[in-house]
N, C-alpha and C positions, 0 to 999 in steps of 0.2 A: 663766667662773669657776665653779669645784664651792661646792657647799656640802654638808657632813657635819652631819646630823642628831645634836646630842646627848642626844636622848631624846625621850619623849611627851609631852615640855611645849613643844615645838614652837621651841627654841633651838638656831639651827644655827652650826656653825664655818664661816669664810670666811678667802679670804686679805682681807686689810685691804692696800690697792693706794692709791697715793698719788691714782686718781681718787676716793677716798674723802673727802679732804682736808678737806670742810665737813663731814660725818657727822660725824665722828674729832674735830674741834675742838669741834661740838655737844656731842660727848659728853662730851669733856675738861671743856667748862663748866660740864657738869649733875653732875660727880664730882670738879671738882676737888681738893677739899677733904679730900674721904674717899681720892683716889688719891695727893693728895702728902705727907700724913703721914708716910708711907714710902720712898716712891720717888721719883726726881727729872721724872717722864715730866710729870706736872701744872704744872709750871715749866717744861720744853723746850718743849711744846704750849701757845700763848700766843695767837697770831693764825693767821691764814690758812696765811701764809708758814712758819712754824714748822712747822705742820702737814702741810703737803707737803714740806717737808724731812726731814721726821720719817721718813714714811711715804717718800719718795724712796732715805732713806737703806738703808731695808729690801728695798726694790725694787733697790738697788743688790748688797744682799749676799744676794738668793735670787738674782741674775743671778751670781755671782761662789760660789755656794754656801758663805757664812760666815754666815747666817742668815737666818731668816723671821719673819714676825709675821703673825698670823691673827685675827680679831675674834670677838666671841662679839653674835650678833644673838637678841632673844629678841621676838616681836610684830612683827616689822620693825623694831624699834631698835638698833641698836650700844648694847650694855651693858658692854662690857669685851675684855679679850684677852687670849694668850697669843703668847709668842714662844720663840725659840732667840736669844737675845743673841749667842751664838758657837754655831758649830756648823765643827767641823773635822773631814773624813771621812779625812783623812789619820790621824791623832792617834786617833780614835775617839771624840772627847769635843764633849759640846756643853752650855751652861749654860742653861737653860728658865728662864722668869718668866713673871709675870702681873700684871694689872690689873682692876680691876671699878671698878664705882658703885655707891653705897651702894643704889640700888633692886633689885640684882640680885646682893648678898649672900645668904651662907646659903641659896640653894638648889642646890649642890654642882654652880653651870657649870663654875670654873675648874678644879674636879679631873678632870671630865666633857671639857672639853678638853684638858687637860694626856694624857691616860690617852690621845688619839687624836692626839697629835705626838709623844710618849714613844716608843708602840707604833711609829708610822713611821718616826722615824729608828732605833731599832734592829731592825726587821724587815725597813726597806724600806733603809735606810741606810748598815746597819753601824756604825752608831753602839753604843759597846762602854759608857762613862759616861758619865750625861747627870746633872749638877751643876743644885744649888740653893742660890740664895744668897739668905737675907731678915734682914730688921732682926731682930736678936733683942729689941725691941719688937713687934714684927708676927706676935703668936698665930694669928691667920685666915693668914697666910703659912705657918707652920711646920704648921700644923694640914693643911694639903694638903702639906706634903711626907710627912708620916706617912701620909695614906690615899693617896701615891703609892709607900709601900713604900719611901722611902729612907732610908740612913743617916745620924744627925746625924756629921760627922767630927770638927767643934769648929769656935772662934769666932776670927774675927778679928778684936781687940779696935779699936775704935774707929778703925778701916779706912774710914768711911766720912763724910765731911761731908757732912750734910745739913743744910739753913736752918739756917745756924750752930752746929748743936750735931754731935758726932764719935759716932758710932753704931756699938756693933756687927755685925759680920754671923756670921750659924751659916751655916755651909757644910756641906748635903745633897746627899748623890748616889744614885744606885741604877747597881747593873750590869748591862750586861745579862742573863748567867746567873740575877742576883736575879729581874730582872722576867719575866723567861719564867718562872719555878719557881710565881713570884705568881699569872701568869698560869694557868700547868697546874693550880694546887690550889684 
């Protein structure tokens, strides 16, 4: 397994691999609360079994290339992650997200990750736009599509059931002409 160094704080990217399964639950446990606000990942990730499913499911779609999921480790602990939800190299499009716990907020991992799976599938990829989509509830969500350089396109209004209530979603993207240009200046 690689792991990518995301800085001098000694937080490295990793693929998150369904032998992970009790890590990934531990962690769900210690974040649930601050990751399911938003997102439905804290509700899918429940027990054991969940959890390897979870993470099988991802193992199924880096094997099939329609997505990956990568963890963010900071001291040796799984603090959060970044994914490609979809990732279609045919289409040149793939939809990126994230996750953290609240311990491991606010010190710029998931943009720090996000910047080194962006950068691969359109360098290494071919991947042409790579889509964001967050609660427009979810300011720490939109706040990393902005220092990722994408553009808000607009909202899908109440697009989204979460624990009962209809949520909307801002849908972000960057392309990749945008992100090489960010990159060169």
């Amino acid at each position: 397994m690689f792991a990518i160094s995301l800085g001098d704080d000694g937080a490295e990217l990793r693929p998150l691999e369904p032998s992970k399964a009790e890590e990934f639950l531990a962690h769900m446990d210690r974040g649930r609360e601050f990751v399911g606000e938003h997102i439905v990942l804290a509700d899918v990730v429940a027990d054991i079994d969940s959890a390897r499913s979870f993470l099988g499911s991802y193992a199924e779609k880096a094997a099939n290339d329609t997505g990956r999921i990568y963890g963010i480790w900071t001291g040796g602990t799984l603090v959060g992650g970044v994914l490609f939800r979809t990732f279609d190299v045919a289409y040149g499009t793939a939809e990126a997200g994230c996750w953290l716990e609240p311990s491991a907020a606010g010190k710029g991992l998931i943009t720090r990750a996000c910047r080194v799976i962006i950068d691969w599938a359109i360098e290494e990829r071919g991947i042409h736009r790579v889509e964001w989509h967050a609660s427009a509830k979810n300011g720490p969500s939109i706040a990393v599509a902005r220092r990722l350089g994408m553009t808000r396109e607009g909202v899908l209004r109440e697009n989204y059931p979460h624990r009962g209530v209809r949520a909307d979603t801002e849908v972000w993207a960057v392309l990749a002409p945008e992100w090489r240009a960010a990159k060169a200046s």
